[in-house]
Backbone and ligand atoms as CSV (ligand in chain L), in Angstrom:
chain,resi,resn,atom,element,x,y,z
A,1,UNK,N,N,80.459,7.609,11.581
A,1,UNK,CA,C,79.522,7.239,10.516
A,1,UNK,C,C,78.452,6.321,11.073
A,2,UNK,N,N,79.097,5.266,11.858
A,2,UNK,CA,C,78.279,4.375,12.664
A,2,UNK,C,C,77.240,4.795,12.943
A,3,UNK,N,N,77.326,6.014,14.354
A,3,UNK,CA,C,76.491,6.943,14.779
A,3,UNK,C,C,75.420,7.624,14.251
A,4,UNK,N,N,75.520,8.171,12.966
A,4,UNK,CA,C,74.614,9.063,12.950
A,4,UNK,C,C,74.121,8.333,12.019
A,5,UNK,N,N,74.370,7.005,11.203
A,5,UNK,CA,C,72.886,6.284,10.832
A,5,UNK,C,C,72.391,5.945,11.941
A,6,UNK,N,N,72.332,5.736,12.849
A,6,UNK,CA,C,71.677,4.927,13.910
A,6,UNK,C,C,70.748,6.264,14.323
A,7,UNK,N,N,71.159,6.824,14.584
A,7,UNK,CA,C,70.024,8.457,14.815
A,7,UNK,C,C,68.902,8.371,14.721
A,8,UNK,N,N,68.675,8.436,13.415
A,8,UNK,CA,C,67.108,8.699,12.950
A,8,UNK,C,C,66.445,7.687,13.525
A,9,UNK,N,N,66.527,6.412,13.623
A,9,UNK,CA,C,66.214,5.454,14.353
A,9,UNK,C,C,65.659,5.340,15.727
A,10,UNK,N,N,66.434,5.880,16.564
A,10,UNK,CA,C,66.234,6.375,17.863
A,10,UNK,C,C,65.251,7.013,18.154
A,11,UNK,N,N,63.785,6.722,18.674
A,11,UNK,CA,C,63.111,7.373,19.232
A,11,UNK,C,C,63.152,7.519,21.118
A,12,UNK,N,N,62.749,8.300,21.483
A,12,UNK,CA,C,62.922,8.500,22.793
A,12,UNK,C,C,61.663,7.629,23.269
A,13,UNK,N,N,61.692,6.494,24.615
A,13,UNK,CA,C,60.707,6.155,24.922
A,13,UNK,C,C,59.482,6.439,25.213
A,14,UNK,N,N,59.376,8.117,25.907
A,14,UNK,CA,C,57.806,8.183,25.740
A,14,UNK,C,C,57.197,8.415,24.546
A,15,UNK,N,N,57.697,8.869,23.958
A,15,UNK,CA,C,57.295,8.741,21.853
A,15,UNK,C,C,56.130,7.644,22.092
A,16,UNK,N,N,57.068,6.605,22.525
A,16,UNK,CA,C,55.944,5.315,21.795
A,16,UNK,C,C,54.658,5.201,22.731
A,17,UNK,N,N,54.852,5.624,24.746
A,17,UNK,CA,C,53.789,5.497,25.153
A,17,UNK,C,C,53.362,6.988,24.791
A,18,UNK,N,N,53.382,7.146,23.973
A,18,UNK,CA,C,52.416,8.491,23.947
A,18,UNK,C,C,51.714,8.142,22.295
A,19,UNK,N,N,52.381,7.609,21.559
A,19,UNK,CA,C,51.594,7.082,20.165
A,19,UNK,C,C,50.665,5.847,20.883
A,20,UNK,N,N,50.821,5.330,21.726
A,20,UNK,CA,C,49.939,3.811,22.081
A,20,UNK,C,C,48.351,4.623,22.861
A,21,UNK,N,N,48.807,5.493,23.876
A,21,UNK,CA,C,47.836,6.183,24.200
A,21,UNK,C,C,47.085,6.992,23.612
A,22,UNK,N,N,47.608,7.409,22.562
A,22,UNK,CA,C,46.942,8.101,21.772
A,22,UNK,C,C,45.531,7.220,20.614
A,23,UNK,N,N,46.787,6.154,20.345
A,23,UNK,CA,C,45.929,5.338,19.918
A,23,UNK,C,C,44.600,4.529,21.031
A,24,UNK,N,N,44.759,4.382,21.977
A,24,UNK,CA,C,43.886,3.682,22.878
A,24,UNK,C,C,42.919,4.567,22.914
A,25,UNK,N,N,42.621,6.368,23.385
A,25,UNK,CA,C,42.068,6.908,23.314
A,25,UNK,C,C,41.027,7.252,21.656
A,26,UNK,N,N,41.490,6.631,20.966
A,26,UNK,CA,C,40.723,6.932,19.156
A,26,UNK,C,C,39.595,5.709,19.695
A,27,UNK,N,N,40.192,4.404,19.715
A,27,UNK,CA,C,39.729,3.449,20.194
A,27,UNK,C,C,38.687,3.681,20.853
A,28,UNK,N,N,39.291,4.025,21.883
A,28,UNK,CA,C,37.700,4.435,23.289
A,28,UNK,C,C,37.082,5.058,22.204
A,29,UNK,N,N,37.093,6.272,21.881
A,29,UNK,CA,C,36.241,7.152,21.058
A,29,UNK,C,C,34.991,6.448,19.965
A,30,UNK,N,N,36.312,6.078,19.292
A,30,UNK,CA,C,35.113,4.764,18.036
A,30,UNK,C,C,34.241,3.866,19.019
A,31,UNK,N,N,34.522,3.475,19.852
A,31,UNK,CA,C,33.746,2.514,20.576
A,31,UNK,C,C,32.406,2.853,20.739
A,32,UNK,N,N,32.642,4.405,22.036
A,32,UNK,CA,C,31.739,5.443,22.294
A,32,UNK,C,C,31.038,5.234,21.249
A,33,UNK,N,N,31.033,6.431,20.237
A,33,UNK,CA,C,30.409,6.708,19.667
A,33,UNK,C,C,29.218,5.214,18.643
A,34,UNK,N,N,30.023,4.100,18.377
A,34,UNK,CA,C,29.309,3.000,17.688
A,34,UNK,C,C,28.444,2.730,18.898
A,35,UNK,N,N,28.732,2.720,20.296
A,35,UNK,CA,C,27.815,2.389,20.819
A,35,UNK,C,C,26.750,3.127,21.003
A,36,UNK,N,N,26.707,4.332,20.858
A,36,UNK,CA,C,25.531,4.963,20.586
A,36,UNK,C,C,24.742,4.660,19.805
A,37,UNK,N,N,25.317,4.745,18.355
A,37,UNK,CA,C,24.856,3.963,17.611
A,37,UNK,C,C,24.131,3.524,17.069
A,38,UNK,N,N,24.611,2.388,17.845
A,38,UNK,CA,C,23.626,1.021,18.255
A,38,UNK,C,C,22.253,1.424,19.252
A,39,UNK,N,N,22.992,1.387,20.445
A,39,UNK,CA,C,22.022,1.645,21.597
A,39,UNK,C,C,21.196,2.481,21.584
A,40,UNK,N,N,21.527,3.784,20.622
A,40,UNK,CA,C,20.986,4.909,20.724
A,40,UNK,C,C,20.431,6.124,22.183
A,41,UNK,N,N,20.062,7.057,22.389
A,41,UNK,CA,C,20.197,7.301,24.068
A,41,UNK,C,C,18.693,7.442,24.422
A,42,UNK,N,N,19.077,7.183,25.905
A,42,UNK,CA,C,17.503,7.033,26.515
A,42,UNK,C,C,16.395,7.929,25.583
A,43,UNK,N,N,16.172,8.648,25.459
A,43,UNK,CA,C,15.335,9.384,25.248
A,43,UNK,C,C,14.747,8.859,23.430
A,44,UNK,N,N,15.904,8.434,23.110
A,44,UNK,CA,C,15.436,7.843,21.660
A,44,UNK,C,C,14.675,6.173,22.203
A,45,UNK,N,N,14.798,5.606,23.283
A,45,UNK,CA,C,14.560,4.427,23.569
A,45,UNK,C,C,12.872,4.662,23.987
A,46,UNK,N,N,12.824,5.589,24.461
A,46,UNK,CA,C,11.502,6.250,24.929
A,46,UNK,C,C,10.714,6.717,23.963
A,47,UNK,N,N,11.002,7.080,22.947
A,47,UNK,CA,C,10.269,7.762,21.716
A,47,UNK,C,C,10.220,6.123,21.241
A,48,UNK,N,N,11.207,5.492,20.804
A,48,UNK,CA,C,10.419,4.179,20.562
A,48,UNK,C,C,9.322,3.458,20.955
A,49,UNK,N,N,9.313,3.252,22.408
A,49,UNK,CA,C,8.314,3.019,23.019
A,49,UNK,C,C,7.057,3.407,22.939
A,50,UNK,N,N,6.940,4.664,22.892
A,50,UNK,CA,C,5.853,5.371,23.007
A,50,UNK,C,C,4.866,5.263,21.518
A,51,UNK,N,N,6.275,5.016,20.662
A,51,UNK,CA,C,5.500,4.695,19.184
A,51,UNK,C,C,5.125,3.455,19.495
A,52,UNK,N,N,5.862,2.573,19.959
A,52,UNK,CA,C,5.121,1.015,19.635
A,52,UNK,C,C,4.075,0.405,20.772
A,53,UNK,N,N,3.919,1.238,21.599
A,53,UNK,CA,C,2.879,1.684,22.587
A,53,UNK,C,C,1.422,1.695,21.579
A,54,UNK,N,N,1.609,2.778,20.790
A,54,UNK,CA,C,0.702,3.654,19.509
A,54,UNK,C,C,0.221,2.145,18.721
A,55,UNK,N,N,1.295,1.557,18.306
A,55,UNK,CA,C,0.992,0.194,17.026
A,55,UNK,C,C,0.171,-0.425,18.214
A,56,UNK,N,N,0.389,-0.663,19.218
A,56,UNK,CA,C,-0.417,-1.956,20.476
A,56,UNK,C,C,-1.253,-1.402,20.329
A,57,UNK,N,N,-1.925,-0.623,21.005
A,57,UNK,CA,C,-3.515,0.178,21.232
A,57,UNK,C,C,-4.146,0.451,20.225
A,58,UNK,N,N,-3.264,1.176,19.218
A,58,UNK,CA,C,-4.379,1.566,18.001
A,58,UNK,C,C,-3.737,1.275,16.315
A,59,UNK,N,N,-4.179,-0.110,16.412
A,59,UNK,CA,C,-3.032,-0.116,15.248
A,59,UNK,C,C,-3.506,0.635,13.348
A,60,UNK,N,N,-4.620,0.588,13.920
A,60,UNK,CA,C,-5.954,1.382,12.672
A,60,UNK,C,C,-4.558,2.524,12.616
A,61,UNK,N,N,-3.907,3.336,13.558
A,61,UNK,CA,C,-4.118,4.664,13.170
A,61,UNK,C,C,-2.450,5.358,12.603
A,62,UNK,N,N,-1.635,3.636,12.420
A,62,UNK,CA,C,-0.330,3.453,12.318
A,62,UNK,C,C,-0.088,4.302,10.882
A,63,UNK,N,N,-1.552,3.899,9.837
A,63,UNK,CA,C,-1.058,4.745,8.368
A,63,UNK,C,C,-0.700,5.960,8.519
A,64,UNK,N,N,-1.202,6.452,9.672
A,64,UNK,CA,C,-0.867,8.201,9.650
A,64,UNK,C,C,0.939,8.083,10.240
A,65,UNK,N,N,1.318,7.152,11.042
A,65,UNK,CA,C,3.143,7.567,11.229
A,65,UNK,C,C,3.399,6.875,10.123
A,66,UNK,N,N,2.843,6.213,8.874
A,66,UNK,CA,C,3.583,5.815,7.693
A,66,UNK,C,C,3.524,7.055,7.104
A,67,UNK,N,N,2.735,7.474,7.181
A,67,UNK,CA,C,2.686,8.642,5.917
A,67,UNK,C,C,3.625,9.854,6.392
A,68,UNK,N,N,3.900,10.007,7.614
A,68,UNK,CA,C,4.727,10.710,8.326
A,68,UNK,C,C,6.122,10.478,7.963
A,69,UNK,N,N,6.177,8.964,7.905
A,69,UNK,CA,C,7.045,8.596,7.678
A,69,UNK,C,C,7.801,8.744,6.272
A,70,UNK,N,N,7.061,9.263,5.290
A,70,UNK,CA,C,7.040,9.164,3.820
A,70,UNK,C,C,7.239,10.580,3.853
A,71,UNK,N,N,7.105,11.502,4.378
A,71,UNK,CA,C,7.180,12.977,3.934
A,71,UNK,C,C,8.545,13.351,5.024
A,72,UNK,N,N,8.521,14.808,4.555
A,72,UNK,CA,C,9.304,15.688,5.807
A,72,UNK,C,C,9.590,15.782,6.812
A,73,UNK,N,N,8.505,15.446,7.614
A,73,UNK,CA,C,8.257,15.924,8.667
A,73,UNK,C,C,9.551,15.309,10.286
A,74,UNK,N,N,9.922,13.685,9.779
A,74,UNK,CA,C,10.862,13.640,10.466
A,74,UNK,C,C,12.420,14.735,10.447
A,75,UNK,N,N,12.278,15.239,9.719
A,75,UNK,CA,C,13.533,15.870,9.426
A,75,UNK,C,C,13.577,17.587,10.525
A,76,UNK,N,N,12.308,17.842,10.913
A,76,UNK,CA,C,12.095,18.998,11.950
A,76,UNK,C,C,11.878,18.460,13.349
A,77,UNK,N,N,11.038,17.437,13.018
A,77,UNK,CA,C,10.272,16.754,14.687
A,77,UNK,C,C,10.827,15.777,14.550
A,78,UNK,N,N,11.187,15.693,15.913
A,78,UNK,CA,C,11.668,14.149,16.544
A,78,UNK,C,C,10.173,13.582,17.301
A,79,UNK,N,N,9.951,12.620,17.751
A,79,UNK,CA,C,8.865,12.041,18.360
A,79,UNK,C,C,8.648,12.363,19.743
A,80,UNK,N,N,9.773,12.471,20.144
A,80,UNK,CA,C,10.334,13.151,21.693
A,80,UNK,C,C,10.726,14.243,21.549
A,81,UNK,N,N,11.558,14.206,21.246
A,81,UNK,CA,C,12.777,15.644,21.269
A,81,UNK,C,C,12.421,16.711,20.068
A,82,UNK,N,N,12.460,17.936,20.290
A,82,UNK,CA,C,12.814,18.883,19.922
A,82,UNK,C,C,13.730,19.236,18.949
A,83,UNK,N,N,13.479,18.962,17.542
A,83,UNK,CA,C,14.497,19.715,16.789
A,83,UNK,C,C,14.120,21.214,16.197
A,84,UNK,N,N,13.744,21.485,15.234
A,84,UNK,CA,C,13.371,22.613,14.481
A,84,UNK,C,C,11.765,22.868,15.043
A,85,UNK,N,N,11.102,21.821,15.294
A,85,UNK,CA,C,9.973,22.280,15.472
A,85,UNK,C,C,9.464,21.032,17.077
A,86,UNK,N,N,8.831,21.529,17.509
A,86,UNK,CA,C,8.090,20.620,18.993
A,86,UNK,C,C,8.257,19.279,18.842
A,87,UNK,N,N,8.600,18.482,19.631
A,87,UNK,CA,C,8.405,17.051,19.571
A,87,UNK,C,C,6.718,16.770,19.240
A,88,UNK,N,N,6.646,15.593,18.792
A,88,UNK,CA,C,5.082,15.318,18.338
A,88,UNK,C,C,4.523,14.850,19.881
A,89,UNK,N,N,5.300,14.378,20.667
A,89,UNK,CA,C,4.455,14.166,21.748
A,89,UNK,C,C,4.441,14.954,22.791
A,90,UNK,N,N,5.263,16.168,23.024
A,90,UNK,CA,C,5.129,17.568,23.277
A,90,UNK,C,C,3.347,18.032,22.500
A,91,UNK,N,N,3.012,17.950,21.388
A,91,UNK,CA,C,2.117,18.798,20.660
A,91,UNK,C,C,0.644,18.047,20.903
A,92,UNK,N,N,1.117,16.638,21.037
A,92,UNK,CA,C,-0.543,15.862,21.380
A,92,UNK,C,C,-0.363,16.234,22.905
A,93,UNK,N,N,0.466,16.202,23.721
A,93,UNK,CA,C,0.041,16.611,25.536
A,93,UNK,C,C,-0.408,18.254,25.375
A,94,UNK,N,N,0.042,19.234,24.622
A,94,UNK,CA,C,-0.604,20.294,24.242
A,94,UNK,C,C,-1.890,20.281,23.934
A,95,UNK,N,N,-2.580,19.236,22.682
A,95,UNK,CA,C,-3.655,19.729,22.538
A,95,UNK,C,C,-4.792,18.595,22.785
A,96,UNK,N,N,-4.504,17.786,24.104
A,96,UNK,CA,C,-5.038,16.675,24.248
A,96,UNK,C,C,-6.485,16.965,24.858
A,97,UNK,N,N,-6.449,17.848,25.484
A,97,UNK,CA,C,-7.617,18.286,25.744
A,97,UNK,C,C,-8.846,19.037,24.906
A,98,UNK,N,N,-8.143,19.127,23.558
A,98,UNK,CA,C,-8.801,19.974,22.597
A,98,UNK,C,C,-9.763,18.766,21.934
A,99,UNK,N,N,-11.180,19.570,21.811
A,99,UNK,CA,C,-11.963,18.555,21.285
A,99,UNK,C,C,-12.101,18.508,19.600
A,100,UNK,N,N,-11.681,19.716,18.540
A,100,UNK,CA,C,-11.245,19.392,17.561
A,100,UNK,C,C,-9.189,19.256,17.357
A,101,UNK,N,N,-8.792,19.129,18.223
A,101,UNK,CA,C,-7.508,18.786,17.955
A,101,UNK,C,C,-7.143,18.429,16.662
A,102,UNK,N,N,-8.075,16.926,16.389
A,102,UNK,CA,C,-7.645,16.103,15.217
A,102,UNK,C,C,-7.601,17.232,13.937
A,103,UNK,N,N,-8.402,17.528,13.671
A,103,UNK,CA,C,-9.223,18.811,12.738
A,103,UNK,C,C,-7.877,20.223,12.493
A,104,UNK,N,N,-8.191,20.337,13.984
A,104,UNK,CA,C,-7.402,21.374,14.127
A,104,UNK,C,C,-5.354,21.132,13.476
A,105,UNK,N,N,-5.072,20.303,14.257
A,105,UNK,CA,C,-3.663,19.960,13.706
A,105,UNK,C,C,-3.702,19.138,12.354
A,106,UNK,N,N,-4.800,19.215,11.697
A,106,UNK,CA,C,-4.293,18.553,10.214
A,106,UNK,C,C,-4.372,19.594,9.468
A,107,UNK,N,N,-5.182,20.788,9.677
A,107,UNK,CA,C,-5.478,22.006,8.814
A,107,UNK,C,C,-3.986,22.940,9.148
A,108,UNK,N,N,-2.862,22.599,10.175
A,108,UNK,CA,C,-2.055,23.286,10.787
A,108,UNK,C,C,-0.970,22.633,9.828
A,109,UNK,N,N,-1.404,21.096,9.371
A,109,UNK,CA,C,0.145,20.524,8.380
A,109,UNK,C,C,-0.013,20.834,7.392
A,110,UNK,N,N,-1.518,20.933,6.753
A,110,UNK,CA,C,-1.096,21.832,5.554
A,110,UNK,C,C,-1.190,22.628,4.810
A,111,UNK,N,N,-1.108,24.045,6.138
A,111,UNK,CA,C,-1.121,24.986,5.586
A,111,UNK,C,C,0.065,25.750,6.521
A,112,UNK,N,N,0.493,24.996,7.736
A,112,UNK,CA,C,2.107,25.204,7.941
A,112,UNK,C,C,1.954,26.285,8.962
A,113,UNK,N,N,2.626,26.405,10.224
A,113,UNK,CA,C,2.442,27.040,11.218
A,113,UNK,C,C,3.212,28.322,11.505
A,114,UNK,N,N,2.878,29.056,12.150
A,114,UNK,CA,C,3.912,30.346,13.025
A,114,UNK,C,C,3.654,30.794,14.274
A,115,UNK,N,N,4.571,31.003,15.173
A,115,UNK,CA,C,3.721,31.773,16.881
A,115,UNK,C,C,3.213,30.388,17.600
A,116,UNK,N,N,2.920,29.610,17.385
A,116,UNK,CA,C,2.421,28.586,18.819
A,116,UNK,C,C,3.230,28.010,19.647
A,117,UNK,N,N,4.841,27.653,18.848
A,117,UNK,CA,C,5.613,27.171,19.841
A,117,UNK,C,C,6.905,28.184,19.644
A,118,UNK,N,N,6.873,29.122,18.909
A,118,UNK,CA,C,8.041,30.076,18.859
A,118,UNK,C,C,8.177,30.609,17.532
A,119,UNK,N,N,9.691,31.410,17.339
A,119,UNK,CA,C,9.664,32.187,15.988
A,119,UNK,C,C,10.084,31.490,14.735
A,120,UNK,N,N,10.538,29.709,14.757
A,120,UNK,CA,C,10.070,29.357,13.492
A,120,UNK,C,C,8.869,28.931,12.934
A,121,UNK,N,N,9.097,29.316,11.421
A,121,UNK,CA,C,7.972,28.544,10.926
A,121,UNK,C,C,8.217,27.041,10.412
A,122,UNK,N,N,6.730,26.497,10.505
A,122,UNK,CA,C,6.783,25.363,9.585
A,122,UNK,C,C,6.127,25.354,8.413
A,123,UNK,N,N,6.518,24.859,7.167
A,123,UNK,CA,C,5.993,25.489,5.739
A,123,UNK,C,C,4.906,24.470,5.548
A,124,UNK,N,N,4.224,24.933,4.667
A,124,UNK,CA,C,2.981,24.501,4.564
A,124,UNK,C,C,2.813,22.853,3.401
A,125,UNK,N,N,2.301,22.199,3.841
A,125,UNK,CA,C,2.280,21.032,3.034
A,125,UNK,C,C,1.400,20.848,1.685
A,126,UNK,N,N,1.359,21.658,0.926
A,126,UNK,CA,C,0.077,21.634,-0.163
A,126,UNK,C,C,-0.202,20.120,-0.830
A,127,UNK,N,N,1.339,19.365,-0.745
A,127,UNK,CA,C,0.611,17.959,-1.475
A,127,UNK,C,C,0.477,16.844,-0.785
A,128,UNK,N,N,0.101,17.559,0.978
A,128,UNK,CA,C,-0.383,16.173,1.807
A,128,UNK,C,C,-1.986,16.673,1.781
A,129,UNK,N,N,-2.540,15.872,1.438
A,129,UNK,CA,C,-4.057,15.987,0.889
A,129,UNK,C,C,-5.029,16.261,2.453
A,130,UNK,N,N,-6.329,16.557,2.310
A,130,UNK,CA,C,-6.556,16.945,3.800
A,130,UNK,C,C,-7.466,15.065,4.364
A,131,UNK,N,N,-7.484,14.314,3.765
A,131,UNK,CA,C,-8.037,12.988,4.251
A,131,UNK,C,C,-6.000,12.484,4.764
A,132,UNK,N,N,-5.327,12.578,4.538
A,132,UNK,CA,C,-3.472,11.962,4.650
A,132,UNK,C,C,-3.427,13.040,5.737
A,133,UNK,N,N,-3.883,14.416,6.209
A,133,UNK,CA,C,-3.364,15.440,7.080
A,133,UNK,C,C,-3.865,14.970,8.477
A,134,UNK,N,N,-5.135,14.097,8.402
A,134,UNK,CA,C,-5.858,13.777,9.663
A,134,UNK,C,C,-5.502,12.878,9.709
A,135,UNK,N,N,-5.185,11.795,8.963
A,135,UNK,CA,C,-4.597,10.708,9.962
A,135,UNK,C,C,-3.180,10.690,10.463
A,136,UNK,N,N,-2.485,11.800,9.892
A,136,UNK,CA,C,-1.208,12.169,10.433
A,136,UNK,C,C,-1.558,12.500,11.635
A,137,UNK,N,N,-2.500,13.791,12.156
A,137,UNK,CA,C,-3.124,14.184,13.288
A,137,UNK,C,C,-3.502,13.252,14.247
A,138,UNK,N,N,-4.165,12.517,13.160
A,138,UNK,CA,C,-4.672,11.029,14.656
A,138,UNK,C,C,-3.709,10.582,14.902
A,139,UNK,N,N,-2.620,10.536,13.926
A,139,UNK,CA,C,-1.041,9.335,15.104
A,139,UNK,C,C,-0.845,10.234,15.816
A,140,UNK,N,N,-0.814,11.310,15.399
A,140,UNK,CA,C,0.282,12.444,16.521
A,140,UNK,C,C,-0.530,12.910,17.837
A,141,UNK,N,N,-1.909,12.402,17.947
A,141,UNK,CA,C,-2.592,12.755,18.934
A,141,UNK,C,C,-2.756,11.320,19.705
A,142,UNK,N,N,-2.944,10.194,19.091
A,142,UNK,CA,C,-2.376,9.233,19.783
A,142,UNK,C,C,-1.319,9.142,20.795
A,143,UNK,N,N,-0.220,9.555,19.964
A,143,UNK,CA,C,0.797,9.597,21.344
A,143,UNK,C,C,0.879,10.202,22.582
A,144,UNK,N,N,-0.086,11.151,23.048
A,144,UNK,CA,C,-0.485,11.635,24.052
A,144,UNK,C,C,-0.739,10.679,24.984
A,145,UNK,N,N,-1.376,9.562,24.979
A,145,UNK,CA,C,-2.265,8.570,25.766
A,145,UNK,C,C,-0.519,7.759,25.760
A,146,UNK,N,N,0.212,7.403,24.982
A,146,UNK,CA,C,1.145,6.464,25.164
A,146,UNK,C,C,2.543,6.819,25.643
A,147,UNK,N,N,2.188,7.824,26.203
A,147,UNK,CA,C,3.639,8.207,26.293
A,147,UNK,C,C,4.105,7.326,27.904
A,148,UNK,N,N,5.654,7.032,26.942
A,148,UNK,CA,C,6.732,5.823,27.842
A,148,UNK,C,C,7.081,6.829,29.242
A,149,UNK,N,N,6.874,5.798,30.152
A,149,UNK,CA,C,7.097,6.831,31.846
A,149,UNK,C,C,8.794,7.262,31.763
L,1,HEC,C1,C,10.967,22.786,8.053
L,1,HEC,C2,C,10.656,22.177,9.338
L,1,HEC,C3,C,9.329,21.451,9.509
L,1,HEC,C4,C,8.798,20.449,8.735
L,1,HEC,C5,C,9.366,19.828,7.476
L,1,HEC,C6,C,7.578,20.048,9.391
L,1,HEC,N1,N,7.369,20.809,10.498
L,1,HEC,FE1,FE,5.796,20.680,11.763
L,1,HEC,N2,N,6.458,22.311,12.778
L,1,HEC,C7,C,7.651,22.967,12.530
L,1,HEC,C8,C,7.757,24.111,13.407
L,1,HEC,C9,C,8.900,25.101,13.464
L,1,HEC,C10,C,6.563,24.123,14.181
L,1,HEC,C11,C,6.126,25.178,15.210
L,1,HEC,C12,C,5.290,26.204,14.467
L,1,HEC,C13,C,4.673,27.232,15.382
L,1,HEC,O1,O,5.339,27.693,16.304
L,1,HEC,O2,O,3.487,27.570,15.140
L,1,HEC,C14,C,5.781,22.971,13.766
L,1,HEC,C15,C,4.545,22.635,14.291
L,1,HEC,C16,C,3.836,21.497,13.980
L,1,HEC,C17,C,2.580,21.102,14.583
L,1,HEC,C18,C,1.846,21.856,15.703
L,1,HEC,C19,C,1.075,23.040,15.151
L,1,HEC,C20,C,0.361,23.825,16.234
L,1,HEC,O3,O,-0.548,24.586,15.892
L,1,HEC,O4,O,0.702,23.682,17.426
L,1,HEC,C21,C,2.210,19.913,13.994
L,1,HEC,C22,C,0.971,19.083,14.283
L,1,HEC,C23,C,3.229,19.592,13.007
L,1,HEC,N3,N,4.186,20.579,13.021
L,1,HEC,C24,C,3.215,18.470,12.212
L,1,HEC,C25,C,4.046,18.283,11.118
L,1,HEC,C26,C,3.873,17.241,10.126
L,1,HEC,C27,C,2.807,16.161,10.188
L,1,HEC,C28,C,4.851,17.404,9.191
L,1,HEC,C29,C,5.071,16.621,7.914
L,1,HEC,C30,C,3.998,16.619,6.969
L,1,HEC,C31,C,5.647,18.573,9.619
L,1,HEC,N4,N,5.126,19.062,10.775
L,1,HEC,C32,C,6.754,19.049,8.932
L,1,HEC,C33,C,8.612,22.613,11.611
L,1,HEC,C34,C,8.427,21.679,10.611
């Protein structure tokens, strides 16, 4: 009788180093990942830059990443990186040489693109007005000149 209450009790020793490691490894994991986070990764540290590069030099032309900031548009473009649609500073080193650029990429937000950088589209903005479309254009052509080395 002794015996077999004592049973259930009994775990075998690696049981426990294998629950401790298991646990240490969640640990690492949560860590990882909060430190991202936080830190966020190079390339997001660089898109920062390059924006606050933009506020130093031209700070006139900051209403256009507010207003950017107020609509959609973060949710396709990253500033750097590539999501659904070109990074914005991918699209000003594209059309930096263009002498209506500004013109050109505000008539492109809102009326929404197809074919220049591939087979999605981007939909057309009817209630960003065309004086709010160019100064979106001027931030996003700004960042051409600021981009973080
Ligand atoms: C639903 C996703 C989506 C949203 C929202 C979006 N875009 Fe885009 N954008 C794209 C895609 C995809 C392209 C590439 C289109 C192409 O290949 O012609 C693009 C292209 C562009 C271009 C380059 C056009 C060209 O002729 O090279 C500019 C500038 C731009 N977007 C700005 C904006 C701005 C500003 C906003 C917010 C008002 C915005 N986008 C919102 C997906 C999006």
């Amino acid at each position: 009788m002794q015996d077999y209450d004592d049973e259930p009790v009994q775990r075998p020793r690696w049981l426990g180093w294998v629950i401790i490691i298991g646990m240490i490894l969640v640990v690492l994991g949560l860590l990882n990942l909060g430190a991202r986070m936080i830190i966020g990764t190079s390339s997001d540290q660089a898109a920062a830059q390059t924006v606050a590069a933009v506020a130093e030099h031209n700070p006139a032309l900051m209403g256009g990443k507010t207003l950017i900031d107020g609509s959609d548009c973060m949710r396709c473009h990253g500033v750097e990186r590539k999501f659904v649609g070109p990074g914005l500073v991918e699209i000003a080193e594209r059309y930096k040489d263009r002498a209506d650029a500004q013109t050109y990429l505000a008539q492109k937000i809102r009326e929404g693109s197809v074919g220049e950088w591939g087979r999605t589209i981007m939909p057309r903005h009817p209630q960003v007005t065309e004086a709010q479309s160019l100064e979106m254009a001027q931030w996003i052509m700004a960042l051409a000149g600021s981009k973080a080395p």
